[in-house]
N, C-alpha and C positions, 0 to 999 in steps of 0.2 A: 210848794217846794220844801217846807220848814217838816213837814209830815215823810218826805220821801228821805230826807237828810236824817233824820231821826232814824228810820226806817235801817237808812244802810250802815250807820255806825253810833257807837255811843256818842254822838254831838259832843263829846270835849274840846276843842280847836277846830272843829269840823264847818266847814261852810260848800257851797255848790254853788255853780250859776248855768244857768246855758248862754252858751255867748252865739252870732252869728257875723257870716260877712257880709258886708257890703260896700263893694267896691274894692279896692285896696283898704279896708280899715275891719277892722274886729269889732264886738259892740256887745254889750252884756246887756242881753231880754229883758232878764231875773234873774235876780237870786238872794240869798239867804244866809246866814250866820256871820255877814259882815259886822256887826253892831249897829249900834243906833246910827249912829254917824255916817254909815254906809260906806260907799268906792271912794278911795283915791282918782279915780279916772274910769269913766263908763265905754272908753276904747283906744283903740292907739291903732299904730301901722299893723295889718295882717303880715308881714315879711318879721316882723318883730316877737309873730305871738307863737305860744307853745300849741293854739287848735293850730299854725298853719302847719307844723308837723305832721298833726294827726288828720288832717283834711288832705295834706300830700298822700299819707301813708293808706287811708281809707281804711284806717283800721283803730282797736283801742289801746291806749299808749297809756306810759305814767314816768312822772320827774322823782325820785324819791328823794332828788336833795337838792333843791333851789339854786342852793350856794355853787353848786358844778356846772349851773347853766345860766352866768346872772344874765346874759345875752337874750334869754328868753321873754320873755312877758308873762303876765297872768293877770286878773285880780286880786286886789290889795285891798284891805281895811282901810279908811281913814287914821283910824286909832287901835292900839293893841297891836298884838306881836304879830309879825309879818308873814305870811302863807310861804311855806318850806316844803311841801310836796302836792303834786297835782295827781290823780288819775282825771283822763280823760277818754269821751267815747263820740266818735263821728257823728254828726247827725243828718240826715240825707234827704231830699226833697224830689221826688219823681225821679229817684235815682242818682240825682249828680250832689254832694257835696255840699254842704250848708253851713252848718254851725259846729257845737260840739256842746256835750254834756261834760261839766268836769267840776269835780271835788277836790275841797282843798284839804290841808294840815297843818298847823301852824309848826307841827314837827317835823323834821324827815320820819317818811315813815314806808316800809316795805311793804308796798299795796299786792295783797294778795287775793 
């Protein structure tokens, strides 16, 4: 994961995880550039999280400012500054709907 993160951006505030569902709950596989410390929380309600958006939409989405959607969910660091924009992208199992791949920023940032 730490090689594919690198890959898509200069790693400055940069982290990724893939999360997936199960049941009504979200749940993060892996991931990467949270710190040593890791997740505040490795899932919470799917009706809460910003993949149920993108698992509705069956398409790739992105938050570029946290702060406009605090409604939403995502993962969190334990410690250090708190994840300010998501891109995320579907991820699909025999065709139906599964998880999501999604990157963070500790900045708003205009994902392009």
């Amino acid at each position: 994961m730490h090689q594919t993160q690198t890959e898509l951006a200069d790693g400055r505030g940069l982290a990724a995880a893939i999360l997936r569902q199960r049941g009504d709950q979200i749940e993060v596989v892996c991931h990467s550039g949270f710190g040593q410390d890791g997740l505040k929380r490795e899932s919470w309600p799917m009706k809460n999280s910003f993949a149920a958006l993108i698992l509705e939409r069956g398409r790739t989405g992105y938050l570029q400012d946290a702060a406009l959607r605090p409604e939403l969910e995502f993962p969190q660091a334990k410690s250090g500054p708190p994840m300010r924009s998501v891109l995320a992208a579907p991820l699909r199992v025999a065709g139906k709907p599964s998880g999501s791949l999604q990157i963070y920023d500790t900045s708003p940032r205009n994902w392009s």
